[in-house]
C-alpha positions, 0 to 999 in steps of 0.5 A: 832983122833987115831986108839988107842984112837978110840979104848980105846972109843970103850972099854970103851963102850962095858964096860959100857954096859956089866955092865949096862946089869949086873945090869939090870939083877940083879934087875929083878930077883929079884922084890919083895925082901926085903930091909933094909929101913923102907920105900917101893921101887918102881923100874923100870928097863927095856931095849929097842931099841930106835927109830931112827929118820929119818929127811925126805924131798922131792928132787926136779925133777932138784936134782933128774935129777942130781942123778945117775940113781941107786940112785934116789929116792924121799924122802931122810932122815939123821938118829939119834936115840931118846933120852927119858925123864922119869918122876915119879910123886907120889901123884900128886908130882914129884919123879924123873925125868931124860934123858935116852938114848941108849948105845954106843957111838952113842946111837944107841945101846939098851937103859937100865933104872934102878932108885929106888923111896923110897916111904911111905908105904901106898896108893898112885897114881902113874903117869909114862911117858916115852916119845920122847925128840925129836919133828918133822914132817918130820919123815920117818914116816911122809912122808911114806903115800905120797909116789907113787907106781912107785915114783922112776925111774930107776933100783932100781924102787920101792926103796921108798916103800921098805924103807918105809916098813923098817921104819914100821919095825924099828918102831915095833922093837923100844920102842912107842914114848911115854908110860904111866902108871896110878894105885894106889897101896898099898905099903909095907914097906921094899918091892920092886913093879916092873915097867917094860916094856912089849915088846909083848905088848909094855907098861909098866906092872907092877909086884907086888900086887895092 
């Protein structure tokens, strides 16, 4: 691939994501306004990082005699970052659902959901899942409580630990494996309820009268 095209894919990125954050920031000024349909709106929009995924294993005495000393250590991972399935059920029926990933050509960037559910007015249950596609238990996380103080030998001793403090961190920082949210709500035509997601407390809340 060319340097030009390589650049042209990078700007094309950084474009789509300026836009996206654009549009997020609109919709969430303004969550109760009006719309013209007769119907009433329910509206998630929310932005956070994705979690990386981390697939672990453990390197046997023989690889790790044949590791230079500075880059030995017992657990060693190759990265990607997850990719999320939303669903929206009303009433015990499906009202959407769709794959969210982050931005960037690598989906390594922050990931930005705004979808829009026309909905009766009236009362109705609302179920929404926001969950990991991906599924494994060979996570950096997995592998974390196994490892010894003292595990890894040379200069870098110690190393395992570090890294495991590092993953717990990422963790924090990226949006749970899986949320969740469970109400019934009374909804009013032409008005818009927003469904966002709370990073301090790391789940969806909702803004708008119950």
């Amino acid at each position: 691939m060319s340097s030009a095209h390589r650049l042209a894919r990078v700007a094309s990125a950084a474009v789509m994501t300026i836009v996206a954050i654009m549009a997020l920031a609109r919709a969430t000024a303004l969550p109760l306004a009006y719309h013209p349909s007769p119907a009433a709106r329910l509206r998630l929009s929310f932005s956070a990082r994705p979690e990386r995924i981390e697939v672990c294993r453990t390197l046997s005495a023989e690889e790790l005699a044949q590791r230079p000393e500075h880059m030995r250590q017992r657990v060693e991972c190759d990265g990607k970052f997850a990719s999320y399935r939303l669903r929206i059920d009303v009433d015990g029926r499906p009202a959407g659902e769709s794959v969210v990933r982050g931005a960037g050509l690598r989906h390594d960037r922050p990931l930005y959901v705004l979808r829009e559910y026309d909905i009766p007015p009236g009362r109705h249950a609302v179920h929404v899942t926001f969950e990991r596609r991906e599924q494994t238990d060979d996570d950096a996380e997995a592998f974390a409580p196994a490892v010894a103080v003292g595990a890894d030998t040379g200069i870098f001793a110690g190393r395992a630990q570090r890294e495991a403090a590092e993953h717990a961190r990422r963790a924090e920082a990226a949006i749970p494996k899986r949320l969740q949210f469970d109400t019934t709500l009374v909804f009013a035509p032409r008005r818009v309820t927003l469904l966002t997601f709370d990073a301090e407390r790391r789940a969806l809340r909702l803004f708008g009268a119950l």
